[in-house]
Each structure stands twice: as structure tokens, then as C-alpha cells.
N, C-alpha and C positions, 0 to 999 in steps of 0.2 A: 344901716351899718356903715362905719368911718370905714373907710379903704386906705392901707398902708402902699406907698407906691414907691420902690427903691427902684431907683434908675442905673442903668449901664454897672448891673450886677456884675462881677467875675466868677467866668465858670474856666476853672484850670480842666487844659487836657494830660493826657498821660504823656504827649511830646512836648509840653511845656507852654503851648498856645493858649493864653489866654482868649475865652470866645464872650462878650459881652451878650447881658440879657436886660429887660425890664421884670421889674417882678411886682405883681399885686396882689394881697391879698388881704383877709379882714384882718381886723383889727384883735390882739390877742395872742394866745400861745396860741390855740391851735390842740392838737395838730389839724390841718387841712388837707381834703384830697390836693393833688395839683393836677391840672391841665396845661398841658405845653406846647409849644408850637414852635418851629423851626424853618427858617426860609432865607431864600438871598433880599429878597424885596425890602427889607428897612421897617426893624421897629419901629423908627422915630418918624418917620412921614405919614402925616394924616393923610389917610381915605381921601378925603376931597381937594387934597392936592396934587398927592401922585396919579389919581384918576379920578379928573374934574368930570368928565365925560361920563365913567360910571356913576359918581356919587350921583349926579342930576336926574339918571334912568329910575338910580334906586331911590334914590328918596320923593321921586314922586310915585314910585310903584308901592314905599312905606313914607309918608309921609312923619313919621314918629317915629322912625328909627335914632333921630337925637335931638328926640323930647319925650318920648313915652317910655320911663323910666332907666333912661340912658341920658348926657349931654352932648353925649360922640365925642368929648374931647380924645378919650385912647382908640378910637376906630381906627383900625391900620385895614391894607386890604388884604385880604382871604386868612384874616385871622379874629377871633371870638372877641366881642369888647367885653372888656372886664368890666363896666359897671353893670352887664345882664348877669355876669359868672359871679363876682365876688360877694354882693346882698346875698346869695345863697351857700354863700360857704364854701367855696373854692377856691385856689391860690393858681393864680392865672402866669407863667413863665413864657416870655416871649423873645426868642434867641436870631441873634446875626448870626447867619452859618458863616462859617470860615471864609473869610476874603473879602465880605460883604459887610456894608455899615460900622459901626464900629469894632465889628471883630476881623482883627489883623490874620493874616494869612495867604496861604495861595487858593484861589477863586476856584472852586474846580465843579459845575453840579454835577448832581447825581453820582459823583464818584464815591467809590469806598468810603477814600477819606473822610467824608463828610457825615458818610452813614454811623461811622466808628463815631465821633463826633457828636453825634445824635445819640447816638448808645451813651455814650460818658455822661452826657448832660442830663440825661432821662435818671440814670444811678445819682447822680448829683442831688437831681431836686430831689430824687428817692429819701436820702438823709438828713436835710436842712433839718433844723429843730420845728420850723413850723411846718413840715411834711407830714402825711402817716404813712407817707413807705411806699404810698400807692400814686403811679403818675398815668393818664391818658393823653393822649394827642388828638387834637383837634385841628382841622384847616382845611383849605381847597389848595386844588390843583398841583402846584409846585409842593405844598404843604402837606398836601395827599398823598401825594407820588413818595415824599421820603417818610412815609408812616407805614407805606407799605415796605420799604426797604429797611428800615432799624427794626420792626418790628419781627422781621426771618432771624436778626439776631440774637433774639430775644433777651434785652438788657430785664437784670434783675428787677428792677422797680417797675418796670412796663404792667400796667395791669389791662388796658385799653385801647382802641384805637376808634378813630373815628373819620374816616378816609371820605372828604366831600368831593368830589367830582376829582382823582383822581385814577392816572394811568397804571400798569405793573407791570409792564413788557416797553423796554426802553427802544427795541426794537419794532416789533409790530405796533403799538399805541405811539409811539412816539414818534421816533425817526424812518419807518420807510413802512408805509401801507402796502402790504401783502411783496414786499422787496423793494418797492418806490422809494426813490428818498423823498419825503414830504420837509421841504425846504423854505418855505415861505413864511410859515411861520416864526419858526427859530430863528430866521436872519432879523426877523424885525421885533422878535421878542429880546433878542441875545443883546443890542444894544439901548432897547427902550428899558428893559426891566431889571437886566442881571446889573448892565456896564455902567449904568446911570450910578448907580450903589456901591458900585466896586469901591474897598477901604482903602481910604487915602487920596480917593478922587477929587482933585480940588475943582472941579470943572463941570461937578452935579448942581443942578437947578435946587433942591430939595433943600431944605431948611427945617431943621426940627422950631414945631411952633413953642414951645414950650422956651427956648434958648433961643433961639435967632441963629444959632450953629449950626454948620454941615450935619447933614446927619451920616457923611462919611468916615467921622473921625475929625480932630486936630491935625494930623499927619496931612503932607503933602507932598504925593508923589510927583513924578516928571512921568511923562509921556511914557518911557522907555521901562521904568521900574516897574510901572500898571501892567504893560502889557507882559513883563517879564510874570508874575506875581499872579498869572492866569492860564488856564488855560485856554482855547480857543473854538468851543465848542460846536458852532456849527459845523468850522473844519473838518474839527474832528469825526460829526457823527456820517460828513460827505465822504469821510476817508475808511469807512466801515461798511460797504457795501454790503456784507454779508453778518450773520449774526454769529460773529464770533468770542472769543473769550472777553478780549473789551467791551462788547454789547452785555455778555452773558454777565459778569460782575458787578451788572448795574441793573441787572434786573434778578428780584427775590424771588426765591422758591420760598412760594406763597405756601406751600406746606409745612413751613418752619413756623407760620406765624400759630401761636397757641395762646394766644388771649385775645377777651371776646372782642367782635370784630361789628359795626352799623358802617355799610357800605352805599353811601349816597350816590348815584349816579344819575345823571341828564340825559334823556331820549335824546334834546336835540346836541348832543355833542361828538356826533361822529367825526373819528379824524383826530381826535385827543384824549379825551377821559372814558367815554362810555364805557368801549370794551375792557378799557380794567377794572372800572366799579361791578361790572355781571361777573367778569372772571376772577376776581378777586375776590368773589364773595363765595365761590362755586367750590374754589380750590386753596383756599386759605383754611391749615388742617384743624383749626379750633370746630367744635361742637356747637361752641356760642358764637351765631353767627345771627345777622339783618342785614339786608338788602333795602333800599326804600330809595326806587327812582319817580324822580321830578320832572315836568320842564318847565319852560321859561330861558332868561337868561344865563349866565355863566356863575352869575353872583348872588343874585336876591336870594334862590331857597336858601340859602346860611343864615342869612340874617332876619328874616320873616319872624314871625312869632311862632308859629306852630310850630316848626322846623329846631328854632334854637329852644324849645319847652322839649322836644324829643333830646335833641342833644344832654339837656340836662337829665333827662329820666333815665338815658344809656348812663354818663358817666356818673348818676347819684349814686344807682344801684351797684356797678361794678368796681368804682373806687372807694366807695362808703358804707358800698351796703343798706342804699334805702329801700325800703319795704314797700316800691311804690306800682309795685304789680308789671316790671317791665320783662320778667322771664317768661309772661303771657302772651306778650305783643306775638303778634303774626311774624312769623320768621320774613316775608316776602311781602311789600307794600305799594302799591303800583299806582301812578296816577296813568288812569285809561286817555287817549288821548281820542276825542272825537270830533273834526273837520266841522268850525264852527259855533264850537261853544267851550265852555271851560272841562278842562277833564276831570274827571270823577275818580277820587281814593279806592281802591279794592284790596281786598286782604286776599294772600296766599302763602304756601305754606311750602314753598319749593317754589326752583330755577333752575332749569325750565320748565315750566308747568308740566304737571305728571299727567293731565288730561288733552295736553298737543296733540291735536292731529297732523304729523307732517304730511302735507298736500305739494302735490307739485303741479305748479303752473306753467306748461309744457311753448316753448318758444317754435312760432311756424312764422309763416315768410308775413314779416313785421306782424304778428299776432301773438298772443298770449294766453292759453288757455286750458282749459279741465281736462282736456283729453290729447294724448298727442297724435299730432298730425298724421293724414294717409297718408302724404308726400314728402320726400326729405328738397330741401333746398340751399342755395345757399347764396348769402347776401353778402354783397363787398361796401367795403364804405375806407374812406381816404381816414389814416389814424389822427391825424391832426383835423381835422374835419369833425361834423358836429352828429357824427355815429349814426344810429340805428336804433327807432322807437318801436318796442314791443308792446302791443298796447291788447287789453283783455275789452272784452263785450261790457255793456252798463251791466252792475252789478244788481240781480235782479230778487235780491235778501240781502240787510247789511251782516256785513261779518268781521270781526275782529283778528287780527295779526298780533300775537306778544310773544315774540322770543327771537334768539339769532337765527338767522336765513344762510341757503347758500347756495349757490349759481354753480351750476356745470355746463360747460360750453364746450362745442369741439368748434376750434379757432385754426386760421393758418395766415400766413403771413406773407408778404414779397420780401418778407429779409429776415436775417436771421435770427428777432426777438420783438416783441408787441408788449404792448403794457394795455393790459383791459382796466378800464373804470363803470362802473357798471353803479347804477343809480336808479333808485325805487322813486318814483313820483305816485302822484295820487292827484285825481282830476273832478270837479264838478260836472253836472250835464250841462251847464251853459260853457264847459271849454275851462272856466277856468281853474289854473292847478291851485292845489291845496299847499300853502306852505306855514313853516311854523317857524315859530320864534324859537332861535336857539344858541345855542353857547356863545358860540361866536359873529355866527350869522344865520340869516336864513334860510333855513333849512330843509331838505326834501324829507319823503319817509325815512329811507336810509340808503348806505355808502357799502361799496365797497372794494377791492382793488386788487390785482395779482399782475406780476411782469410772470411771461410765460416762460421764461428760463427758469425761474422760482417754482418752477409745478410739482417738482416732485414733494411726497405725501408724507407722512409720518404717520406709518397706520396704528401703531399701538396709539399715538395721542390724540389723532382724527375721530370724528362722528359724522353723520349723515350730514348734520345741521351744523357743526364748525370743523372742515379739513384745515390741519394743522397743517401748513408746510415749515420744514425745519432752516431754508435758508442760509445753505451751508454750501451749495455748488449754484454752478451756472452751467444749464444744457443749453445750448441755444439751439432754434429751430432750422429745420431742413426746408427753406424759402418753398410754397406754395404744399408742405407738409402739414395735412391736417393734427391736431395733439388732444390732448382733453385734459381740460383747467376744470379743477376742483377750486370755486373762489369764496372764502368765507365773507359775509356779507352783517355788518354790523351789526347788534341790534334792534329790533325796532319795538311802538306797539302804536298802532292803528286801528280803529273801526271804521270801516270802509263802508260807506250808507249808499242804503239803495240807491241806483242810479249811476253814481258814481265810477270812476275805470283807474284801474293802474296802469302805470305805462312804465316800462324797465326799459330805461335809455345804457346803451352801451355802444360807448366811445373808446378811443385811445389818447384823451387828454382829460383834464380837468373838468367837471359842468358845472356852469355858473349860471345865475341868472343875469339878465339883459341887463345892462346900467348896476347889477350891487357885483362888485367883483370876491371873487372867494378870498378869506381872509389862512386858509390850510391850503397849497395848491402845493405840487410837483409840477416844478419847472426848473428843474436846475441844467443848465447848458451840458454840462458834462457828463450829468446820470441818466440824462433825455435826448441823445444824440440822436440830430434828425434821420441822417443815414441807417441809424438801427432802428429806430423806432416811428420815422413818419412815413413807416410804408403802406403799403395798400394791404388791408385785412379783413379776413373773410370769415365769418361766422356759415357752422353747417347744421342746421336742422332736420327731426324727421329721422324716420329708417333708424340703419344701423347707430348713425351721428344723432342720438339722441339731446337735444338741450334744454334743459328746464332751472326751473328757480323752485327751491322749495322752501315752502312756506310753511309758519307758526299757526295754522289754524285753530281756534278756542271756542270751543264750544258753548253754549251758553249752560250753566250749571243748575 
């Protein structure tokens, strides 16, 4: 099928901003579904040159990703190449959000503005003459996140969404893990990915290959108008300690969303996407809904073969109407992750599994176990310092873990606030730990986080296995006063083989491995004041101070 490829399309907003797009589709009237995608990252920069580093992982993990029925010339990154989408009859729209690439504006993510933006564009392609009215969205991450956000709005032409490894709480997934600001990333994303693109940058590496042209635009700012012409978002989200009306307006009430919904999430992505692909999928109020978590990289499941043949049988069926038996798929599709070998697809039909047995693995003096302890104790450790391993007996039956976890600890403090980080490892019987490959890096079982002035609870929204806290006050502690942290603990899924021990490390900084440093850390000088936070901290075991981790236990079926 010849492909029609109209370049730096204009898509008019309602304030008069012209926002540029590419548009591909087949050859013909039409009409065609559309699929769209929306992001700051640059239509016009090939994959393997905005991310030399990734294309090399990925194409040696698909070696034929552009040769086996693709050239990769339109491969951008964390968006669909159109020569897999358009030989089957889809019209492929691919948009500079506002600020970014060629579309002029003020740079602002994740804000309203953008979302409205994304609403406009979605009704837009809705009416094109080669449209039939019906648009979904496809992408990762940045691209995910605002699918989840236009989609609470519900623009008229939306019929789909396809959310790959992204977040839906701008606050909890995003910017501050259980009230932490998680800062590490942003600073080094906000100028590698957003600033690079900013429109009118004359000062970007990027070169569309197709021109030899910026792919910023002809325009050519000064120093002074860029930074005018933006907002400054890491500032910003360090100047929002708390989850208040500006956090809240940038995160969807995922109950608003009503059209059907395939919510791809990453095991190892704790710390950015996971917890929204599970919660996204849980509480997004559509009927028509899929879950289907992967792992591996941050990138490869999108573009794999199996992966983008699901893609196409979600949006055949819900923007065309193909007959191709996808209202049968298993609502819940899991790859089992087993220490050692490749993981194995399993079909389920709910999240969290309706046959969970929540088990609590009870914390005694550095131990971890079935039953809680006779004796209560308590164990001090320096917060900046490299914590306290809870470590359980070899496991003497393997057993599987799939669903979110969550820590309750009675902690106390020498001053008057602690920040717990609390980390699921998994250990062979020769010692060594189990790790995986994952979004960003690699990665233990699973993460999780709470600053103790954050403690209080939100019981109408709380469960045994995820305490919500709302993030709206600061209590601080009564120095050497025991308290009790309810700490949500990300999702995991694990088969723990005979032999084998968990060990729940819990510290008051970051855990990294030796020589690979974390690529998501909380370290920001002035949200992590050593005076508040590198005190001396006490964990209480036992007795009255009960502390346990409870877990996802699955039975075998």
C-alpha cells in the first residue's frame, strides 16, 4: 500500500496557536481510523539519533525492526512507525505539543493547557475528510501520561486509548514517592528531552533527516525569549511539596475516562510508570478495559512484534470495528517473572487477583517471617547510612508474589521527620541477589517510599494492600516518639524458588547498587535537609509495635 506522508500539518486551536503535526496515511479517500500521538520529544528526530544509545539496545534485542517490514525512516521515539500502522489501514497523526518542535507556544508539560490542546487535535483529526470520526492514541510514557489526562475529558472523537508505560498521579508516580520529591530524574530529563526541542531553539543538535533543518522550527529565539516562552518545571514541581490544586489539575480523574482502555505497564518501572499502568487500569471508569504488564526495557515491548500485533487488534476492533475476536482477550495478562529464565504469559481476569492471599511477613530483630515474633525489639540505624536488612529463612516451596504490597512499620526518629525507603530484594542460595532488567535500570523486586510527616491516611480511599495517604499536611514527629507508617509498596510479580530468601532492606536514603548508580533518586538539598532527615532512626518490632510487610501470595490454580 503507497503511503501519503503530509508533513508539518496545521492543526488551529480555539486561542489561535497554530500546533504542527505529520500526518500518514494510505493512499485513497478513506475514510481511515486515526491513531495519534502527542508529546514534547520531536516529530521530526529519528530514533537513532535523538537516542543513539537506545536504538543500538533495541535493535539488537529486534534486529528487524527497520527491515522486517518497516525501513525505520519515520521511527521517532515512544511513538508507532507508521510503515507497521499504515499497510493496514490506519492514518497515523503525529503532533509537537505546544512550545515544542515546530509548534510555537508556551512550553508548559503536563499542564491543562496542553491537555485542552490534545482534546482539540483529537476532534480535529475526528473530521478530516480522510477520518471516520474515530481517533485512539498510542505512545509511552510522556505520550501515556497525556492519554491518560485528555482522555478524563473526554473529547468527542476519542474512541480509544492505549496508555504504554505511562504514569496518572503527577504527584505520587511522578514527582514525590510517597511525599519525597524524586528529583533526579526531571532535572536530567527536563533539559535532555523537553529544552533540547523547545520551539525556536536555535541551539538544538537535532536535524530533521529528511531537510537538513532544525527540527525546532525556522524561528530563532535569544536566550531570554526561550526561557520566557516556558515554564520551569522542575522548579516548579520542588515548589509543590504538598498535593495541592496545581498537582491536582494535572492529574485525571481516571473515572472520567469512558472509552476502552489496554494499559501496558513494566514490572521493572518502579519510581515512574508502573503504579499508573495497575492504577489506571483499576479505576479508569470504562467497562472496556486491559491491563497487559511486561518487562524488560523502558522501550522494546512497543515495538516487538507480538506487542505492536496487540496494539493493532485493540485499535482494529474499537475504531473500525474488526471482527477480530478481541472482546475475548483476558481482561489481565501478565508476564510471570521467574529468577533466571524468561518469563511466561498468564491470562487473568481481574487486578488484583481475586484468589490473593494477603500473607504478612512479620519483621523481628533483622528477620522476616510467617509468624510474628515472641519478643518486640528495636533496631536503630544512622538515616543516611545503609539501613537495616530484613531477611526471611531459604524458601523451602517456590512461591509466587503478583500484586501491590504494603509495609507497616512503627518508626521513631532523633528529629522531628524521617523519610523511609524500603526495598524488596530477592537472593539466590549461593548469596547472590536476583536482579532484573528494567525501565530505567536495574532493578530489585520492588520500591517503595513514605516521609513520616506524610502518614496520615485517607480511609475511605486506603486498602490493606495500598494506604492511600492524601498529602495535604505536614505533622512532624515528636523526636525519639514511636508513630505507625502505613507505606504503599509498588507493585511487584515474583516467583521465589525453592531455596531462595527475600530481604526487605530499609533505609532513609536512596538504594543503589555498587558501581550502577540510580538513574530516579531523592536528593534534593532542600527537600532532604540533613538536620531533618539524617537523624538517627529507630524501627520497633514485636508486641504491641507490630511491623510486617504484606504480601501478594498466589496460589497455584
Amino acid at each position: 500500500m503507497t503511503m501519503i506522508v503530509e508533513r508539518d500539518v496545521a492543526i488551529p486551536m480555539a486561542d489561535g496557536v497554530v500546533l504542527r503535526a505529520n500526518v500518514f496515511r494510505p493512499e485513497g479517500p478513506g475514510p481511515f481510523p486515526v491513531i495519534m500521538s502527542m508529546g514534547i520529544y520531536g516529530k521530526d528526530i529519528h530514533f537513532a539519533d535523538g537516542y543513539t544509545p537506545q536504538w543500538a539496545v533495541l535493535t539488537k534485542l529486534y534486529p528487524g525492526l527497520a527491515t522486517d517490514g518497516s525501513t525505520g525512516r519515520w521511527l521517532r521515539w515512544e511513538v508507532p512507525d507508521p510503515e507497521r500502522f499504515v499497510p493496514d489501514g490506519f492514518a497515523l497523526v503525529n503532533v509537537d505539543s505546544r512550545g515544542s518542535g515546530k509548534s510555537p507556544g508556551y512550553l508548559d508539560p503536563f499542564s491543562p493547557r496542553e491537555t485542552q490542546d490534545y482534546a482539540e487535535a483529537i476532534d480535529w483529526a475526528g473530521t478530516q475528510p480522510w477520518s471516520n470520526g474515530k481517533v485512539g492514541l498510542l505512545g509511552v510514557s510522556y505520550l501515556a501520561i497525556k492519554q491518560w489526562q485528555v482522555a478524563a475529558l473526554r473529547p468527542k472523537h476519542l474512541a480509544a486509548i492505549v496508555p504504554w508505560e505511562g504514569a496518572t498521579d503527577l504527584y505520587r508516580d511522578w514527582s514525590h514517592h510517597g511525599g519525597i520529591l524524586s528529583n533526579s530524574f526531571t532535572e536530567a530529563w527536563w533539559p535532555r528531552q523537553a529544552l533540547v526541542n523547545q520551539h525556536g531553539s536555535a541551539e538544538t543538535p537535532h536535524r530533521d533527516r529528511e531537510t537538513g533543518e532544525r527540527t525546532t522550527g525556522p524561528a530563532a529565539f535569544s536566550a531570554d525569549i526561550l526561557k520566557g516562552s516556558r515554564s520551569e518545571h522542575p522548579q516548579q514541581i520542588a515548589e509543590h511539596p504538598l498535593d495541592d490544586g496545581w498537582m491536582r489539575e494535572r492529574t485525571p480523574d481516571l473515572s472520567r475516562i469512558t472509552v476502552p482502555v489496554l494499559s501496558a505497564g513494566n514490572w521493572g518501572g518502579p519510581g515512574l510508570h508502573l503504579r499508573g499502568n495497575t492504577l489506571g487500569f483499576e479505576r479508569a471508569g470504562t467497562p472496556d478495559k486491559w491491563l497487559s504488564m511486561h518487562d524488560g526495557t523502558h522501550y522494546e515491548s512497543f515495538y516487538l512484534p507480538d506487542y505492536v500485533a496487540m496494539q493493532k487488534r485493540f485499535l482494529g476492533h474499537f475504531l473500525r470495528g474488526d471482527a477480530n475476536g478481541w472482546e475475548s482477550e483476558p481482561r489481565v495478562q501478565l508476564s510471570i517473572r521467574h529468577p533466571g529464565r524468561p518469563s511466561l504469559r498468564r491470562m487473568e481476569r481481574e487486578w488484583p487477583l481475586a484468589r490473593t492471599h494477603w500473607t504478612k511477613l512479620y519483621l523481628g530483630d533483622r528477620s522476616l517471617g510467617w509468624t510474628a515474633p515472641g519478643d518486640d525489639a528495636v533496631l536503630d540505624y544512622d538515616a543516611f547510612g545503609e539501613g537495616i536488612d530484613f531477611t526471611t529463612a531459604p524458601f523451602d516451596t517456590a512461591m509466587e508474589f503478583t500484586g501491590p504490597l504494603a509495609l507497616r512499620l512503627w518508626v521513631a526518629s532523633s528529629t522531628v521527620d524521617m523519610d523511609v525507603f524500603a526495598t524488596l530484594r530477592c537472593f539466590a542460595p549461593d548469596g547472590q541477589e536476583v536482579v532484573f532488567t528494567g525501565a530505567h535500570e536495574p532493578v530489585p523486586v520492588a520500591r517503595g517510599w513514605l516521609r513520616a510527616s506524610h502518614r496520615a491516611l485517607d480511609e475511605a480511599r486506603s486498602t490493606p494492600w495500598r494506604p492511600w495517604h492524601p498529602h495535604d499536611r505536614v505533622e512532624p514527629l515528636e523526636p525519639g516518639t514511636f508513630v505507625k507508617l502505613d507505606i504503599e509498596i509498588w507493585p511487584t510479580c515474583l516467583v521465589v524458588p525453592l531455596g531462595h530468601r527475600l530481604v526487605l532492606t530499609v533505609a532513609g536514603r536512596d538504594f543503589e547498587y555498587p558501581g550502577r548508580p540510580g538513574r530516579i533518586l531523592h536528593n534534593h538539598q532542600r527537600d532532604r535537609d540533613a538536620t531533618i532527615f539524617g537523624g538517627r532512626n529507630s524501627i520497633a518490632t514485636g508486641g504491641a509495635r507490630e511491623s510486617f510487610l504484606l504480601m501478594p501470595l498466589i496460589p497455584e490454580r
